[in-house]
Each structure stands twice: as structure tokens, then as C-alpha cells.
N, C-alpha and C positions, 0 to 999 in steps of 0.2 A: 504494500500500500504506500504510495507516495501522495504526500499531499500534493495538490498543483498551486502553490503559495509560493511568490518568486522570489519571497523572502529567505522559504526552505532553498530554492534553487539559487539565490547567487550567495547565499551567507552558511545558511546548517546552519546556522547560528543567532544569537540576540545581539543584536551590536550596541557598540559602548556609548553611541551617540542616543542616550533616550529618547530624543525625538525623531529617528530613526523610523521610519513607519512601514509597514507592507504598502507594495502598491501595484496593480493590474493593469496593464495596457490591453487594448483594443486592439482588433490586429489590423494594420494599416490602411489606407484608403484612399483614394486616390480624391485632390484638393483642390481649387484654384481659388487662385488670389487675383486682385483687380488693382490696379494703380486707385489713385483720388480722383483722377478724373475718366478712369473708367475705360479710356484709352489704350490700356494694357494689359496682359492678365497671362500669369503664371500659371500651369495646369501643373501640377508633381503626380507621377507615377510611381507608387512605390517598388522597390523589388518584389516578389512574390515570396510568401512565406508559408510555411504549411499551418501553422500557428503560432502566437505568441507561447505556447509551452515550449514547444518543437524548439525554435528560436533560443530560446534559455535554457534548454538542455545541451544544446549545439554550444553556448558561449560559453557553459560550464567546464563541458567536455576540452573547449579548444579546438574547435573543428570552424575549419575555412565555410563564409558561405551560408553561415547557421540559419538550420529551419529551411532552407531553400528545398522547394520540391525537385525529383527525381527529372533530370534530363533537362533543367529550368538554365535558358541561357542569360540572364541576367544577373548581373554581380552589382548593380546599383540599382536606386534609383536615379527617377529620367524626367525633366522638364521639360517642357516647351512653350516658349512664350510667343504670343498673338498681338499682334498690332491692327485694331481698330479703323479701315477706312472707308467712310462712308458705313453702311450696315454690312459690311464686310470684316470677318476677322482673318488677317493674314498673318498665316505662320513666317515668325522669323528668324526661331531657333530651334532644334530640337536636339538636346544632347542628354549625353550620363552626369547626374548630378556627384557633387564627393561624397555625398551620403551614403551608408553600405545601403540602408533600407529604405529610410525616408527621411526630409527632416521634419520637425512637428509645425516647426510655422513658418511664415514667409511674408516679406513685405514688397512690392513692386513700386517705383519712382513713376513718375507723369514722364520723364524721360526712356523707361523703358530698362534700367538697371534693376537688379534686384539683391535680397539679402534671405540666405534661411537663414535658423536657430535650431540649434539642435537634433540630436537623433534620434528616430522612435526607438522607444525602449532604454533609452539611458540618456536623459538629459544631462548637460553640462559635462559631456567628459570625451574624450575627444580631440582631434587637431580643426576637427569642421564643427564646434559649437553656434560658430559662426562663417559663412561665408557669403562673399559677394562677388557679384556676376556683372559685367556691364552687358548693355544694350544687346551683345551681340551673341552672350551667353560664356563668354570667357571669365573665367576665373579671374578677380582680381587681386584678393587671398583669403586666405582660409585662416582662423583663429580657435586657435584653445585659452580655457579661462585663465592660463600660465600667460599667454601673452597679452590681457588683458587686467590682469589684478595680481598682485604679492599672495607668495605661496599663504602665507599664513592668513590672509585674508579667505582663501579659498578653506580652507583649513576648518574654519568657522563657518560655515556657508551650510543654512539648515539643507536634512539630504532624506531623501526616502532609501528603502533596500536598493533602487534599481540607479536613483536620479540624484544630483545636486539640484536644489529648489535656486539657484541665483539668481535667476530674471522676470521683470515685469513685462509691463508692457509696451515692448519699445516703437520707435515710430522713427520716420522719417521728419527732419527739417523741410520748411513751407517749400524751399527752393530746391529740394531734393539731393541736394546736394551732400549730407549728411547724413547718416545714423547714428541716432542716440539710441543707446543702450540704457533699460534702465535695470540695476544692478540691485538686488535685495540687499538691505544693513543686514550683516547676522545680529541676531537677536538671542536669548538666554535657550539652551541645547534643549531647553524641558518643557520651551514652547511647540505646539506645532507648528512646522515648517508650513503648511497651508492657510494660517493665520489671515485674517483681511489686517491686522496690527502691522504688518509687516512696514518698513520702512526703504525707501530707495535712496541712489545715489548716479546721477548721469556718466554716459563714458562716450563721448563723441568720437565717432571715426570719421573720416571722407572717402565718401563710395567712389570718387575715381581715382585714388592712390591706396587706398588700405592703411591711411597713415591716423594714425590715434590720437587723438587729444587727451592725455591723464587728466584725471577729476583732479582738483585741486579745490581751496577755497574751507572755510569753517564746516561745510556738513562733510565733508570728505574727511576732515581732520575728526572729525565726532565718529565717523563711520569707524575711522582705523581704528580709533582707540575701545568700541564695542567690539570691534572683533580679534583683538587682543584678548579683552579678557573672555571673551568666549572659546578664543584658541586654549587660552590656561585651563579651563573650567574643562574642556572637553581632555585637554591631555590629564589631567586628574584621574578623571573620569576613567582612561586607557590605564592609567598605571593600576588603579582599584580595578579592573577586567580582569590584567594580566595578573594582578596575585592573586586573585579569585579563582583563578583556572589553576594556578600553579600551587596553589594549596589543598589539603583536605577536603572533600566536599562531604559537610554534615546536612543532615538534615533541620529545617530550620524550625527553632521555639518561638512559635508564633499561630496564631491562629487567620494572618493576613493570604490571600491567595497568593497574591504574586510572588513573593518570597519562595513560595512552593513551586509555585512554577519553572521559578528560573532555576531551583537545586533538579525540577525531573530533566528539563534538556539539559541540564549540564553533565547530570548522569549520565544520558543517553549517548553523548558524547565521547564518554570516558568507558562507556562499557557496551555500546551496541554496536553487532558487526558490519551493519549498515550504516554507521554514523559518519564515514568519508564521503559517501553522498547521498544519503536520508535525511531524513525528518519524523519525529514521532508527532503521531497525533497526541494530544496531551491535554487532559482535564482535571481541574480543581474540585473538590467539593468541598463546597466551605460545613462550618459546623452547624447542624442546624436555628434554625431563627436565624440565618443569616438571610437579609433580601431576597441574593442572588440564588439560594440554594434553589427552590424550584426548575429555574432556566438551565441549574448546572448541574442537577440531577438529570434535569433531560438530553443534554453533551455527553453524560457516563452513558445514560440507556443508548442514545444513538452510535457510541462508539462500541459496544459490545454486540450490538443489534442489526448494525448494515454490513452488508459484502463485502467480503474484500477482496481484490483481484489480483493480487500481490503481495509479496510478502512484506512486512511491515512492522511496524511498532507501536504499542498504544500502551502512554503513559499516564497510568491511573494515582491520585494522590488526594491525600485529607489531611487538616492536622486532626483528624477525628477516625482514627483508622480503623476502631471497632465500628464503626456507623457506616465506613465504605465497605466492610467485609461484609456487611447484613445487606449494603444498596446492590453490591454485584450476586452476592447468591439470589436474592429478589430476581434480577434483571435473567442470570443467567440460567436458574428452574424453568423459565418459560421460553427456552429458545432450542432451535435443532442442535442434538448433538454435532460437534464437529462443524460448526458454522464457523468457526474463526480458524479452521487448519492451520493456516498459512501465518497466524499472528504470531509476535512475541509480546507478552502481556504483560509490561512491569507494575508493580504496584505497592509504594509505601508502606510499610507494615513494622509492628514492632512483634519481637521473634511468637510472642504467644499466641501469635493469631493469622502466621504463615499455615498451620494446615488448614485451617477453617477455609482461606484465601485461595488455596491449592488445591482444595475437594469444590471450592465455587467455580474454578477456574477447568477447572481438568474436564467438564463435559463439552465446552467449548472446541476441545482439540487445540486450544494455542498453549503454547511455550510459557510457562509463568516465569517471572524473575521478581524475585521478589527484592525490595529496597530495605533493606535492614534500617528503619530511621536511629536504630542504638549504635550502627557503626559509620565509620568516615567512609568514601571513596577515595583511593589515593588518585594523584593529579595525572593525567596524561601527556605525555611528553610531544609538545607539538611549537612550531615557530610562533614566535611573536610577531604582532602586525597591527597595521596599527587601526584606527575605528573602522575605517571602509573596506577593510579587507576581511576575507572570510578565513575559516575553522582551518 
């Protein structure tokens, strides 16, 4: 069982950026954009992709071309822009854009240049975060957030699993002549990055040289110095990860979920054979009279209760571990023997109440493992890296 969460696929992991979020792309589509006065209009073709899973399985793996269906001769995508004369639209370029797939947006001048931003599937990261085209569809150059902002600046730049969130919404000058960039201030790691709070900062280029104008001026100086201490706050944050990983893992004294959460994937990390490119599925159950218990009784029954087509993981936990050995024999008296074959079934337990958990578990057909919450897990020996890289 793999989850399809692209969080599972580009990390296996929680990243040390807590504002760090999953996020789902659509799988690409073909766009067009229109100058201001109408006059001109970008059409983007994406490459062809078999899915956005397909896609992030491909970039995980390392494989040229990711996602791209079988015999598919396309290795970009492809633009073409139209020039407006009279109720006529006449083609005046039609090439391979620098983007491998697509980029997300595009702005066209009254003159007939144009600019994307970014690439589907992974905003902000890249040497074509940014590029511009003059009139005739030539490259005029291509930019990554490195030649547009100081590492450390980028460093702080709120991010989802797939994306750097860095830009608004930027536009063209009246005379076309320019792109303004408008650049997000990082903000505190533990807001979300989606926030309408967010704050900007302009970066002028000129669309017929590729030459940059640096922000300068008092909010540029306000910018840098929030994203200093954001840069601090977050490498904190990295060194607290990496001793986390590199110590003991107890189980936590606490009756809060997430705490529990984060010791079963780190478990799962440390001791499931599947954890170099898996994902467990993983539920909490709080202690009863807690709100959420209803909703998250119902995530134990659904995780014990649906198919599974794969082999897989499912990480069961309570700080109330007599109370989960009673919900899963509950759950699992009324289901076909052998419906989870294929599972390995970890689950919290303090040693008194491993058989009880083991005869709940055993008509299932899956693998029990059970979590000694009385003992440590020792650390797994793996590189350090830093927030945006994965396990």
C-alpha cells in the first residue's frame, strides 16, 4: 500500500520546516495568455504526462523524462504565440519552451515578448523559474531564485513538500518594457506559507537585456532582516531534527496526538523494510472525551477495513493503549479473515497487552509489530540534510 501523498513521495518524511505543507498538483493543461491589449496571446502546450503520480515517482526514482508516456516524443513543453491582425490570429512562433513540462504562468507585453514562472510541479526551483522570450520567441535568459535573491534569503522562503511559495503577482510595466517581480517577505516558519498576510518586495528586470534591477530602499532592508531571523529560526529548527533522528526514539508522555505521530513515522523509518521509499498510513487515537476521537476512530476503522493492493504499512497509536487494543478487536471481529494479507501492522503497546493486540490482529492475516512504548528505538544511521531534503 503506498499512499499517493507527494509529501510520502518526494520526502518519506516530516520536514523540519513546520510550515512545510503536502501539496497536489493537477496534471497539466494546456493555457493561453493574452497581452493588455489583446493583441497577442501565448498558447503553452504542456509535455504529456501519464500522471502527476507517475511524474513523482519518475523524479524520485531519477529517471530522465519523468511520467512521460511510452513512445511520447516530447521532452518539453511548447509555445506558440499569435499576432492579432485585423480578426485574424497569425502564428509567429512556434517552439520548445525551457520548461521540462510546463511553466505555471505566463505574462505576454503589447509588444509581443513574453515571460513564464515556474515549473508544474515544483515551483521556485530550477535555472527557468523565470524566463523571457522576445517577440520572436528567442530566449533572452532564463533565471533561478540564486540569481535573483541571496542564498539565505531563499533559505527562509515559506515552501510546501513539492514548491518554494516566493512569488506574487507579478506584472509587466505600462511600457512593457519591464518585469516586476513580486517576491514574498519570509514570514515566521509556523505560519502558513498560503497566508493572504503575506508580504512582498519588487525585483525589476528589463525584458530586452535580462538585466536586473536589485531591490534596494527601506522595505528591502526590513525584508532582509525578517529573513535572517527566519533563516536562524529555521536552522534551529534543522539542528533539533537532526538530534531527534540521531537519538533514542521513546515513546512520548503525553496525551497530545501529534507528539505521537511524529515518534510512529519516525519509527517506521528506523524499522520498516519499506521505509527507503514508503510511507505508512498512520492514525492517532486520542483518549476518549477527546473532540477528535469520533473522526479518528473512524481513520482506525477505515485503515483496518479497506483493500489493500500492496504491501504496506499501517501505523496504529494511543496514549490510551488499553482503549486501542479493545477499538481494533471491535473493528477487526467483524471483518474477513485475511483481508489485510499483504499488511505490516505496527501498533503502540505497553508489553501487557501485546497478546491481546496479537490474537486482535492475527485474523487479519497482516504482520503485527508491535511498539514497545516501555522501550527506546535506537537511531538509524543515515546522512544529514538539510530542511528541503529528504530521509
Amino acid at each position: 500500500m503506498r499512499t499517493i501523498w507527494f509529501a510520502a513521495l518526494l520526502t518519506g518524511s516530516l520536514l523540519v520546516q513546520s510550515a512545510a505543507l503536502a501539496d497536489e498538483w493537477l496534471s497539466p493543461k494546456q493555457e493561453t495568455y493574452y497581452s493588455a491589449n489583446k493583441q497577442w496571446r501565448l498558447s503553452v502546450i504542456p509535455r504529456a504526462i501519464e500522471s502527476p503520480l507517475a511524474y513523482y515517482e519518475d523524479k524520485v526514482a531519477g529517471r530522465a523524462d519523468a511520467g512521460a508516456p511510452p513512445q511520447d516524443p516530447e521532452r518539453s513543453a511548447r509555445g506558440f504565440m499569435e499576432h492579432l491582425s485585423g480578426q485574424t490570429w497569425n502564428l509567429v512562433w512556434n517552439k520548445a519552451l525551457v520548461n521540462e513540462t510546463s511553466p505555471v504562468t505566463a505574462l505576454v507585453s503589447n509588444q509581443g515578448a513574453t515571460a513564464t514562472f515556474d515549473n508544474w510541479g515544483s515551483m521556485g526551483s530550477g535555472n527557468d523559474v523565470v524566463v523571457i522570450y522576445d517577440a520572436h520567441g528567442r530566449k533572452v535568459r532564463s533565471f533561478a531564485l540564486s540569481d535573483l535573491l541571496p542564498k539565505p534569503y531563499i533559505h527562509a522562503l515559506p515552501r510546501s513538500v513539492s514548491s518554494i511559495w516566493w512569488s506574487g503577482d507579478h506584472r509587466l510595466s505600462s511600457d512593457g518594457k519591464h518585469l516586476i517581480l513580486r517576491v514574498v517577505v519570509p514570514q515566521d516558519p509556523n505560519i502558513d506559507p498560503n497566508s493572504e498576510t503575506r508580504n512582498y518586495i519588487n525585483i525589476s528586470v528589463d525584458m530586452a537585456t535580462g538585466k536586473v534591477t536589485p531591490p534596494q530602499g527601506a522595505d528591502w532592508d526590513r525584508a532582509q532582516k525578517q529573513a535572517a531571523r527566519v533563516d536562524e529560526k529555521l536552522r534551529a529548527q534543522q539542528a533539533e531534527e537532526i538530534a531527534f533522528r540521531n537519538s533514542p526514539l521513546r515513546a512520548p508522555d503525553t496525551s497530545k496526538v501529534t507528539p505521537w505521530y511524529r515518534y510512529m513515522v519516525e519509527a517506521f523509518f528506523r524499522l520498516d523494510p519499506d521505509r527507503d521509499d514508503g510511507y505508512p498510513a498512520t492514525t492517532v487515537l486520542p483518549r476518549r472525551g477527546d473532540p477528535d476521537y469520533p473522526r479518528l476512530l473512524g481513520y482506525v476503522k477505515d485503515a483496518l477495513t479497506n483493500p489493500i493492493d500492496d504491501t504496506g504499512a499501517i501505523m496504529l497509536g494511543s496514549p490510551d493503549q488499553a482503549n486501542l487494543v479493545h477499538v481494533i478487536s471491535d473493528i477487526t471481529s467483524t471483518i474477513s479473515p485475511g483481508h489485510l494479507l499483504k499488511a505490516r501492522i505496527y501498533v503502540t503497546i505497553r508489553p501487557a497487552l501485546q497478546q491481546a493486540a496479537a490474537k486482535a490482529i492475527a485474523s487479519t492475516g497482516a504482520t503485527f509489530i508491535p511498539l514497545d512504548v516501555t522501550k527506546a528505538i535506537p537511531p538509524r544511521r543515515r546522512p544529514q540534510q538539510s530542511h528541503t531534503d529528504s530521509r
